[in-house]
N, C-alpha and C positions, 0 to 999 in steps of 0.2 A: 504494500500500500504506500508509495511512493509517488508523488507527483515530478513530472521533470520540466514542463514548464507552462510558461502562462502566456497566451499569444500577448500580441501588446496590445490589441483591442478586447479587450477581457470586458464583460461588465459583473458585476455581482447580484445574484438574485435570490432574494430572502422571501420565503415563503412562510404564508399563516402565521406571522409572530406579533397575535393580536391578543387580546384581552379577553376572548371567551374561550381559548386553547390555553390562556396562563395559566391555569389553574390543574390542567390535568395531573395527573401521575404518569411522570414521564422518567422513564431507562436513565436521561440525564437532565441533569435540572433545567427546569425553563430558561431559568436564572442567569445559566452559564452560557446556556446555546444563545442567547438574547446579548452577555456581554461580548462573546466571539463574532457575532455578528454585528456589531456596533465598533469592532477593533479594524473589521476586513471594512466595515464601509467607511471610515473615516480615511485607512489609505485610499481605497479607487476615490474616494472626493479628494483628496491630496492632489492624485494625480489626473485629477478631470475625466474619471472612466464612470461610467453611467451605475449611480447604485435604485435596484428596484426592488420596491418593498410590494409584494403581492397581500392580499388578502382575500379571504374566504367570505362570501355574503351571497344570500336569500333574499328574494323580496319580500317584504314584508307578510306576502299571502303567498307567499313558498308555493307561487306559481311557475315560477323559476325551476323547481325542482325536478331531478332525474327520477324518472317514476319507474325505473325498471323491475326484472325481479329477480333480488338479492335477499340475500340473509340480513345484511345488516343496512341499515338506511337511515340515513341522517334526515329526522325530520324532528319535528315539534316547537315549540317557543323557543325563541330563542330571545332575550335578551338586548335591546339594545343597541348598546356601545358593546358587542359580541365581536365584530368585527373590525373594529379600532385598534388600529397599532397598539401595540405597547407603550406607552411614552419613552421608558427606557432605549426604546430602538433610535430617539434621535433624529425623528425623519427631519431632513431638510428640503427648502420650495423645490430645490433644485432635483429632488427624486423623482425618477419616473413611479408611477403609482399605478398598480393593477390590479382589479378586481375582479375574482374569478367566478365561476359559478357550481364548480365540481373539480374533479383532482388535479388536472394538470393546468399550469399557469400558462400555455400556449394555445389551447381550444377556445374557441370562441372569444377570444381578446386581442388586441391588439400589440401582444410583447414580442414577435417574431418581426411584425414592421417595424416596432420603436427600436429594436435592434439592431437591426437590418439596415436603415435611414442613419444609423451612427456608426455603420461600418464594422458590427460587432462580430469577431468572430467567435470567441470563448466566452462559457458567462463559469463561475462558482457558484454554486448553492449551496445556501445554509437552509436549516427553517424546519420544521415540522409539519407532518410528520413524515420520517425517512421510509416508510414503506409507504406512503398514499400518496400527499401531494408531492413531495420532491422527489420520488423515483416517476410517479407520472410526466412530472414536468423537465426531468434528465431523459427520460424517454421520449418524449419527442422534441429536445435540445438535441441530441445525439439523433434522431431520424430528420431534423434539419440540417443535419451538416456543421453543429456548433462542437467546437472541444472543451467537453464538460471535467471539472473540477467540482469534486465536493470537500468542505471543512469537515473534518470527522467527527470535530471536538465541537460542531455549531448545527448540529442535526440531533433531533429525538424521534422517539416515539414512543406510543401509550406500550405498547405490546413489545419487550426483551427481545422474545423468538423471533420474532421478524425484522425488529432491526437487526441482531445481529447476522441475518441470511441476508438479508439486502445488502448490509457493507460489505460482507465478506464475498458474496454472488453475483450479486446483480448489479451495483454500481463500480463495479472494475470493466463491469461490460458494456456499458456507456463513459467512462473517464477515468480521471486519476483520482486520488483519496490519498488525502494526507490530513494532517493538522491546520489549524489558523497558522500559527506561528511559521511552518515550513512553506503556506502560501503566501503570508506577505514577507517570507525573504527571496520566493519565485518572485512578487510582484517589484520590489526593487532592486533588481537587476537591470 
Protein backbone atom coordinates (compact mmCIF):
# COMPACT_ATOMS: atom_id res chain seq x y z
CA UNK A 1 0.00 0.00 0.00
CA UNK A 2 2.27 2.47 -1.36
CA UNK A 3 1.50 5.55 -3.31
CA UNK A 4 4.38 6.61 -5.97
CA UNK A 5 2.93 9.63 -7.09
CA UNK A 6 0.49 12.50 -7.58
CA UNK A 7 -0.17 13.96 -11.13
CA UNK A 8 0.30 17.68 -10.66
CA UNK A 9 -3.31 18.31 -11.45
CA UNK A 10 -4.58 16.24 -8.42
CA UNK A 11 -7.67 17.61 -6.91
CA UNK A 12 -8.81 16.38 -3.49
CA UNK A 13 -12.34 14.82 -2.97
CA UNK A 14 -13.83 14.48 0.47
CA UNK A 15 -16.93 12.66 0.66
CA UNK A 16 -20.12 12.72 3.36
CA UNK A 17 -18.18 14.45 6.14
CA UNK A 18 -21.34 16.06 7.32
CA UNK A 19 -23.07 16.25 10.56
CA UNK A 20 -25.61 13.52 10.26
CA UNK A 21 -22.69 10.77 9.48
CA UNK A 22 -20.70 12.59 12.72
CA UNK A 23 -22.09 10.64 14.90
CA UNK A 24 -21.98 7.14 13.63
CA UNK A 25 -19.65 4.23 15.15
CA UNK A 26 -17.12 4.38 12.89
CA UNK A 27 -13.68 1.56 12.51
CA UNK A 28 -11.82 5.18 12.98
CA UNK A 29 -12.88 8.12 14.44
CA UNK A 30 -14.85 10.65 12.61
CA UNK A 31 -12.62 12.84 14.47
CA UNK A 32 -9.55 11.90 12.84
CA UNK A 33 -10.68 11.17 9.26
CA UNK A 34 -12.24 14.89 9.47
CA UNK A 35 -8.65 16.29 10.88
CA UNK A 36 -6.64 14.40 7.96
CA UNK A 37 -8.80 15.79 5.66
CA UNK A 38 -8.60 19.38 6.74
CA UNK A 39 -4.55 18.62 6.61
CA UNK A 40 -4.75 17.40 2.77
CA UNK A 41 -7.12 20.39 1.84
CA UNK A 42 -5.21 23.15 3.31
CA UNK A 43 -2.13 21.84 1.17
CA UNK A 44 -4.19 21.43 -2.40
CA UNK A 45 -5.56 25.23 -1.32
CA UNK A 46 -1.62 26.15 -0.70
CA UNK A 47 -1.03 25.02 -3.98
CA UNK A 48 -4.21 26.25 -5.87
CA UNK A 49 -5.50 22.41 -6.61
CA UNK A 50 -9.32 22.35 -6.40
CA UNK A 51 -10.49 20.85 -2.88
CA UNK A 52 -14.28 19.34 -3.16
CA UNK A 53 -16.22 18.71 -0.36
CA UNK A 54 -19.40 16.36 -1.44
CA UNK A 55 -22.37 15.75 0.58
CA UNK A 56 -25.02 13.28 0.85
CA UNK A 57 -28.82 14.80 0.66
CA UNK A 58 -32.79 13.80 0.00
CA UNK A 59 -35.22 16.11 -0.77
CA UNK A 60 -37.05 16.99 1.76
CA UNK A 61 -40.13 14.36 0.42
CA UNK A 62 -37.25 11.67 -0.35
CA UNK A 63 -38.66 11.94 -3.65
CA UNK A 64 -35.24 11.83 -4.74
CA UNK A 65 -34.80 8.59 -3.49
CA UNK A 66 -33.46 5.11 -5.15
CA UNK A 67 -36.53 2.90 -4.65
CA UNK A 68 -34.88 -0.32 -5.69
CA UNK A 69 -34.99 -3.73 -4.13
CA UNK A 70 -32.31 -4.19 -1.57
CA UNK A 71 -31.93 -5.40 1.95
CA UNK A 72 -30.87 -2.38 3.22
CA UNK A 73 -32.30 1.28 2.25
CA UNK A 74 -31.64 4.50 3.50
CA UNK A 75 -34.92 6.11 4.06
CA UNK A 76 -36.95 7.97 6.88
CA UNK A 77 -36.50 11.47 8.72
CA UNK A 78 -33.87 12.74 8.58
CA UNK A 79 -32.95 15.74 10.30
CA UNK A 80 -32.09 18.97 9.01
CA UNK A 81 -28.76 20.25 9.18
CA UNK A 82 -28.09 16.01 8.34
CA UNK A 83 -26.39 17.14 5.49
CA UNK A 84 -24.16 20.17 6.55
CA UNK A 85 -20.50 19.91 6.48
CA UNK A 86 -18.98 19.49 9.42
CA UNK A 87 -17.63 22.84 10.44
CA UNK A 88 -14.55 21.39 11.57
CA UNK A 89 -13.98 20.50 7.63
CA UNK A 90 -13.13 24.31 7.09
CA UNK A 91 -14.89 24.68 3.88
CA UNK A 92 -13.71 27.80 2.16
CA UNK A 93 -15.94 30.15 -0.90
CA UNK A 94 -13.39 28.84 -2.97
CA UNK A 95 -14.42 24.83 -2.68
CA UNK A 96 -16.13 23.23 -5.35
CA UNK A 97 -19.21 21.84 -3.41
CA UNK A 98 -21.38 18.66 -4.47
CA UNK A 99 -24.24 17.30 -3.65
CA UNK A 100 -25.02 13.98 -4.30
CA UNK A 101 -28.07 11.87 -4.22
CA UNK A 102 -26.82 8.06 -3.79
CA UNK A 103 -23.27 6.50 -3.48
CA UNK A 104 -21.14 7.62 -5.96
CA UNK A 105 -20.08 11.48 -6.12
CA UNK A 106 -19.85 11.29 -10.03
CA UNK A 107 -23.66 10.08 -11.19
CA UNK A 108 -25.96 12.60 -11.70
CA UNK A 109 -23.77 15.66 -10.62
CA UNK A 110 -21.61 17.77 -12.17
CA UNK A 111 -17.95 16.63 -10.58
CA UNK A 112 -16.42 14.91 -13.74
CA UNK A 113 -17.05 18.52 -15.68
CA UNK A 114 -15.90 20.77 -12.79
CA UNK A 115 -12.94 18.46 -13.06
CA UNK A 116 -12.54 18.18 -16.28
CA UNK A 117 -12.82 22.22 -17.04
CA UNK A 118 -9.78 22.47 -14.43
CA UNK A 119 -7.74 20.16 -16.26
CA UNK A 120 -7.90 17.47 -13.59
CA UNK A 121 -6.23 14.49 -13.96
CA UNK A 122 -5.83 12.63 -10.38
CA UNK A 123 -8.20 13.49 -7.59
CA UNK A 124 -7.45 11.75 -3.59
CA UNK A 125 -10.37 10.71 -1.54
CA UNK A 126 -10.95 10.85 1.90
CA UNK A 127 -14.43 10.74 3.44
CA UNK A 128 -16.89 8.14 4.53
CA UNK A 129 -17.91 5.67 4.17
CA UNK A 130 -14.85 3.57 2.53
CA UNK A 131 -17.07 0.63 1.36
CA UNK A 132 -20.23 2.84 -0.06
CA UNK A 133 -19.77 6.37 -1.03
CA UNK A 134 -15.94 6.42 -1.60
CA UNK A 135 -15.36 3.00 -3.37
CA UNK A 136 -18.43 4.03 -5.42
CA UNK A 137 -17.05 7.27 -6.27
CA UNK A 138 -13.08 5.73 -6.97
CA UNK A 139 -15.01 3.40 -9.02
CA UNK A 140 -16.17 5.57 -11.52
CA UNK A 141 -12.84 8.00 -10.83
CA UNK A 142 -10.95 5.02 -12.18
CA UNK A 143 -13.66 4.12 -15.15
CA UNK A 144 -13.15 7.83 -16.04
CA UNK A 145 -9.68 7.66 -16.67
CA UNK A 146 -8.60 9.62 -13.37
CA UNK A 147 -5.46 8.21 -11.13
CA UNK A 148 -7.09 7.63 -7.81
CA UNK A 149 -5.21 8.00 -4.56
CA UNK A 150 -6.94 7.37 -1.28
CA UNK A 151 -5.71 8.71 2.49
CA UNK A 152 -5.93 5.58 4.50
CA UNK A 153 -5.77 7.36 7.73
CA UNK A 154 -8.87 9.86 6.38
CA UNK A 155 -11.44 7.07 5.36
CA UNK A 156 -14.03 5.16 7.71
CA UNK A 157 -16.69 3.05 7.83
CA UNK A 158 -19.72 1.83 10.01
CA UNK A 159 -18.95 -1.96 9.31
CA UNK A 160 -14.72 -3.23 10.27
CA UNK A 161 -15.25 -6.28 7.78
CA UNK A 162 -15.76 -4.39 5.00
CA UNK A 163 -13.44 -1.66 5.37
CA UNK A 164 -10.89 -3.63 5.84
CA UNK A 165 -11.62 -6.00 2.38
CA UNK A 166 -12.11 -2.71 0.53
CA UNK A 167 -8.44 -1.36 1.48
CA UNK A 168 -6.84 -4.29 1.35
CA UNK A 169 -9.20 -5.59 -2.23
CA UNK A 170 -10.70 -3.33 -3.81
CA UNK A 171 -9.12 0.20 -3.66
CA UNK A 172 -5.47 -1.09 -4.86
CA UNK A 173 -7.73 -1.85 -7.88
CA UNK A 174 -8.60 1.59 -8.71
CA UNK A 175 -5.25 3.55 -7.08
CA UNK A 176 -2.61 3.86 -4.64
CA UNK A 177 -3.21 3.90 -0.76
CA UNK A 178 -1.09 5.33 1.56
CA UNK A 179 -1.26 7.71 4.54
CA UNK A 180 -2.03 11.65 4.77
CA UNK A 181 1.21 12.37 5.74
CA UNK A 182 3.05 10.19 2.76
CA UNK A 183 0.49 12.02 0.28
CA UNK A 184 1.29 15.43 1.12
CA UNK A 185 5.14 14.65 0.86
CA UNK A 186 3.92 13.10 -2.85
CA UNK A 187 2.06 16.45 -3.18
CA UNK A 188 5.32 18.72 -2.44
CA UNK A 189 7.54 17.49 -4.78
Amino acid sequence: MTATALDPRTALVAIDLQKGIAGYPTVHPFAGVVANTVRLAEAFRRRQLPVVLVNVALSPDGGDALRTRTEVRFSGTRPPEFSELVPELGAHPGDLRITKRQPSAFFGTELDLQLRRRQITGIVLTGVSTSIGVEATARAAHERGYNVAFASDAVTDVEPSLHEIVMAKIFPRFGEVDTTDALLALLGR
